[in-house]
C-alpha positions as CSV (number, residue, x, y, z in Angstrom):
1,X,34.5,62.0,83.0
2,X,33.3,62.4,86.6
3,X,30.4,64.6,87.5
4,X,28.4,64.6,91.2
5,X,25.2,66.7,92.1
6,X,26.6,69.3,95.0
7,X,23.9,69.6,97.3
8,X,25.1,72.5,99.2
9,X,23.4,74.0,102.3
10,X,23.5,77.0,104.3
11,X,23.2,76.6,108.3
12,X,22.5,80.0,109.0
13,X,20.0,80.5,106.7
14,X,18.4,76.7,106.4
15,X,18.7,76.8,102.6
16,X,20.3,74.5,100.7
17,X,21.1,74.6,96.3
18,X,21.9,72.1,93.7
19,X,24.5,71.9,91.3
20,X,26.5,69.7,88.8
21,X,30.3,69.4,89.2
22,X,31.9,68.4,85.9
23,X,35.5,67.3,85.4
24,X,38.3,68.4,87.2
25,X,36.6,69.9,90.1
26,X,34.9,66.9,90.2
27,X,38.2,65.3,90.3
28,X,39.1,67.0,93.5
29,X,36.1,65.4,95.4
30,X,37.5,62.0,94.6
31,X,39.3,60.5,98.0
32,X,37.5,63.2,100.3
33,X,36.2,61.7,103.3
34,X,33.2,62.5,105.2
35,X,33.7,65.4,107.3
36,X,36.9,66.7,105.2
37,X,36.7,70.3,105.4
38,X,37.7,71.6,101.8
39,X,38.1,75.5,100.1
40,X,35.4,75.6,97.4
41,X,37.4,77.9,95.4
42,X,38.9,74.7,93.9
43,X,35.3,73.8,92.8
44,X,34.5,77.3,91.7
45,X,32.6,78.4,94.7
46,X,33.7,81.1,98.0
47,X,34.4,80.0,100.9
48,X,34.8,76.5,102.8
49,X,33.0,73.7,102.7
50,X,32.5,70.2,104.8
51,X,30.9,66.7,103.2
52,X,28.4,65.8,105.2
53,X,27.3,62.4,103.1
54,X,25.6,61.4,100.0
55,X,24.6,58.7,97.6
56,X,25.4,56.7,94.7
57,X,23.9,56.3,91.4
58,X,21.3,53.4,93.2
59,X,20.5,55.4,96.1
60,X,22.4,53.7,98.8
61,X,23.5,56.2,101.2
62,X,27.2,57.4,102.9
63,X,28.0,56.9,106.3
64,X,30.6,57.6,108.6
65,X,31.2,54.7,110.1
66,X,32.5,52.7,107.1
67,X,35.6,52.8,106.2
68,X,36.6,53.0,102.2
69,X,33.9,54.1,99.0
70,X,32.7,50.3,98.3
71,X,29.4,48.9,99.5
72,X,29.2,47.0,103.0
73,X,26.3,45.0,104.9
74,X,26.0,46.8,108.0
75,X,24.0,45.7,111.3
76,X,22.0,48.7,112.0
77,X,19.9,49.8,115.1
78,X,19.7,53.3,114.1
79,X,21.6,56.2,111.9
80,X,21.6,57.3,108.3
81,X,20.0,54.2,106.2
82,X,17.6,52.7,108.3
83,X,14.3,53.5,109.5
84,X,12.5,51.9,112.1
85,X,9.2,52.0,113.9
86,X,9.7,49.0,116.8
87,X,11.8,49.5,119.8
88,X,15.4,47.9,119.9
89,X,15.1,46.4,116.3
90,X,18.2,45.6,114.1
91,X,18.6,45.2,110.7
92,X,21.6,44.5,107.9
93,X,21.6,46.7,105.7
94,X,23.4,47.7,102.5
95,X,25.3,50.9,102.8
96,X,28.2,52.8,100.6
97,X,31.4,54.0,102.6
98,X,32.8,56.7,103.7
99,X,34.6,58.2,100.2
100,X,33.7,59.5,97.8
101,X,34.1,57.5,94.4
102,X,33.2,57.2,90.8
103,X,30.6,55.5,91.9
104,X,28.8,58.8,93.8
105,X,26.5,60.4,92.4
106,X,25.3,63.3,95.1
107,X,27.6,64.7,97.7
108,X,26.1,67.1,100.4
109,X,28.1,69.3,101.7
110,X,27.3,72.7,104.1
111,X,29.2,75.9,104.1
112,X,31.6,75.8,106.8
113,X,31.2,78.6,109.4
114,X,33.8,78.9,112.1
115,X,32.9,78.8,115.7
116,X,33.1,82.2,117.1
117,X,36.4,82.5,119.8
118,X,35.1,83.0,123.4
119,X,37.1,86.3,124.9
């Protein structure tokens, strides 16, 4: 079966835990996109959640901005997979979508806090 590391982290606080999600609350991750905002109770945990990214089993990272859960040569400037010490440099570089697969093998996630309603 499916299982993902859940790196979950807490904004208020700035701390953030690990855990292993087996089975069928794995199987509820599958198809979640980037930025879905899901209840945790389904996964056995209070509150709300939203994926923030994550990483398959060879360490290529999520993004946002591509589509689907395979892998995809990217031209990069900046953003989540590529580093850069030189001004204006750009780079192709292999990156995983943004859905979750079988393929994942962490998802980060934060608890998801309301904005509070101005009066």
């Amino acid at each position: 079966m499916v299982s993902f590391k859940l790196v979950l982290s807490d904004p208020t606080t700035g701390k953030s835990e690990a855990q292993e999600v087996k089975d069928a609350s794995a199987q509820l991750l599958i198809g979640r996109k980037i930025g879905d905002v899901i209840d945790a109770t389904t996964i056995g945990l209070a509150g709300m959640i939203m994926i923030t990214g994550g990483s398959d089993k060879a360490g290529f990272p999520m993004r946002t901005d591509v589509m689907g859960g395979g892998k995809n040569y990217v031209l990069m400037t900046r953003g989540v997979g590529f580093k850069t010490e030189e001004e204006g440099s750009k780079k192709r570089r292999l990156v995983r979508g943004n859905t979750i697969t079988e393929e994942t093998y962490q998802v980060n996630a934060k608890k998801f806090v309301d904005a509070p309603k101005a009066s």
